[in-house]
N, C-alpha and C positions, 0 to 999 in steps of 0.2 A: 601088139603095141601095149604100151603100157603106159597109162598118167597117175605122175606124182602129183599128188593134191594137200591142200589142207581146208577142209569143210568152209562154205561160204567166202573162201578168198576169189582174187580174180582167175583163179584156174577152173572156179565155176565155168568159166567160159566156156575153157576146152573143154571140159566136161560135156556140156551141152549139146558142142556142135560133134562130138565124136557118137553121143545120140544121135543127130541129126541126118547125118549119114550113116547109120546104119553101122559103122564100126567094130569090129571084133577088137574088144581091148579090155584089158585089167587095170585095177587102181590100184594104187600105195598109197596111204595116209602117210605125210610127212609130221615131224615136229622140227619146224623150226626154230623155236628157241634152244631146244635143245641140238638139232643140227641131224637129228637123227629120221631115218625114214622109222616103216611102221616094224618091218624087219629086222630093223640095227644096223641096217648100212649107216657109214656116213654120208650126210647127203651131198655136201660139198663136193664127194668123189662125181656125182651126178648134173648137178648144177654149182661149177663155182662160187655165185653170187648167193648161193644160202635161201633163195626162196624159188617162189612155184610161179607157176608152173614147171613142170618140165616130161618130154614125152620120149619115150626110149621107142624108135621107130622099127621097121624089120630090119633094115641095116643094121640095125646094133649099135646104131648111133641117137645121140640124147639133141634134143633141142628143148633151146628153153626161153625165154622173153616171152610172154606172152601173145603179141601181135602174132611174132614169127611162126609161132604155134597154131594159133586159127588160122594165118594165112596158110601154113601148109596142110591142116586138115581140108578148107575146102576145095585149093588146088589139085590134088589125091582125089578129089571126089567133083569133078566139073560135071556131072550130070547133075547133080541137083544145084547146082548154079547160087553157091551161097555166098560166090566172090562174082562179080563181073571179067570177063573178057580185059587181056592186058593187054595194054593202047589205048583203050576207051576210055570216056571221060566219066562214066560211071566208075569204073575201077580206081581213077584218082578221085573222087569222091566216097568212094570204101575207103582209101587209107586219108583224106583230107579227116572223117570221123573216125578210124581206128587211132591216128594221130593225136585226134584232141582228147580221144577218151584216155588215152597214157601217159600224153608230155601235162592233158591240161585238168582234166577231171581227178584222174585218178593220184594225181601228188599231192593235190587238193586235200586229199582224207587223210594224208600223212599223219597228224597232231595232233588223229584220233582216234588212231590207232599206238598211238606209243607212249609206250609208258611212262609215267613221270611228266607229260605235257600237263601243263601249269591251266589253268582254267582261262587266261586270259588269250593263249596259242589256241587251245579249244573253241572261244569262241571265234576267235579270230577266223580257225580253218570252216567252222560251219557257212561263216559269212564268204568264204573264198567257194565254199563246192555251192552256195545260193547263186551265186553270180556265171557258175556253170551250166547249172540248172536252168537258170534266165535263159541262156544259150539255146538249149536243147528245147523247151519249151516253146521258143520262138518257130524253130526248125520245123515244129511239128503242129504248129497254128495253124498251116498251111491244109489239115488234114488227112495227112499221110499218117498209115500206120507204120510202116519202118523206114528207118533212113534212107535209104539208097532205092531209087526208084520204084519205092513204094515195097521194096519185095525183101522179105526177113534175109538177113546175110550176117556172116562174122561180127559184123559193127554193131547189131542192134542184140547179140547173145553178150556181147565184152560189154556195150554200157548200159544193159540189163541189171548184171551184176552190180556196174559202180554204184549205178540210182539206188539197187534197191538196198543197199547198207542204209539210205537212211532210216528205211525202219527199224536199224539196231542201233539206230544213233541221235532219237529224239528227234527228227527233222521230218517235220509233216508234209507229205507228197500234196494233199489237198492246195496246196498253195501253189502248184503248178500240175493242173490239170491235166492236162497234155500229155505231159511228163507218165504220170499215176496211170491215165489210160494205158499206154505205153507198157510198162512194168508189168499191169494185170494181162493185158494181151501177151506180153510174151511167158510171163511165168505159168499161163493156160495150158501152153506149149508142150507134147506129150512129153519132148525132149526134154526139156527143161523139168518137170514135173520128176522125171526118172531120175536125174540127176540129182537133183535134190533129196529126192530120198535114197537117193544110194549115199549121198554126204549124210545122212541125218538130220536133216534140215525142212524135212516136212513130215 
């Protein structure tokens, strides 16, 4: 296998969970603005929609969206149980959080991530990922360290990732506790740990 990445995006994710299970797999650094992988492919040949993730499997076949991605890394890998059993109502609470972290979290950071967004879109979207945040924080009042029946899965390695931009983005985790706890418990993570320094990021 192979994942195309670009350092600290949401393909951290995949990154982690291909730690996670144990995985035999290779990186590409992509450059997306420029289109290009780290080899000179184009990447578009890879993933139409121009950005990452995306993972070249033993087939020979590429998948890409993100969700689509961890959900088949830990399908591939049902012994270590980082998705629930499909039918179960844990399972549709994996994708009720894999859902909000994509459709609602993560389009949130859109207008701080792009160029040229005006300072008034900036604070605007900080105010939109706070009201996310309120979310997640509530979730986790309860005293659960990961989402989904207490026990680490796909959901909590993807909105690992989204939270923890805020400390590249002036947004102090202090203010939802919970939250912070969360973040430090999973970035502890050996998995997570490795990935990171395999992006450069630690």
């Amino acid at each position: 296998m192979k994942l195309y990445y670009l350092p600290g995006a949401c393909s951290l994710a995949s990154h982690i969970m291909l730690h996670e299970v144990g995985a035999q797999f290779d990186i590409e650094r992509v450059d997306t603005k420029e289109g290009r992988t780290q080899s000179g492919r184009a990447y578009r040949e890879i993933s139409p929609n121009g950005y990452v993730p995306a993972l070249e499997i033993e087939t020979g076949d590429y998948l890409t969206e993100g969700v689509a991605v961890l959900q088949h890394i830990a399908d591939t890998h049902p012994e270590r149980a980082f998705s629930p059993k499909p039918g179960s109502v844990a399972r549709a609470r994996l994708q009720q959080f894999l859902n909000f972290a994509a459709a609602e979290l993560h389009k949130s950071w859109g207008p701080l991530f792009t160029d040229g967004a005006s300072a008034a879109e900036q604070a605007a979207a900080k105010a939109k990922v706070a009201t996310k945040f309120d979310h997640l924080e509530s979730v986790l009042s309860d005293g659960r360290d990961y989402l989904v029946e207490n026990r680490f899965s796909v959901a909590d390695a993807y909105t690992f990732v989204l939270v923890n931009w805020a400390n590249f983005k002036e947004i102090d985790l202090s203010n939802w506790p919970n939250l912070a706890g969360f973040v430090a418990r999973i970035q502890a993570r050996p998995a997570t740990l490795a990935a990171m320094k395999a992006e450069g990021l630690v």
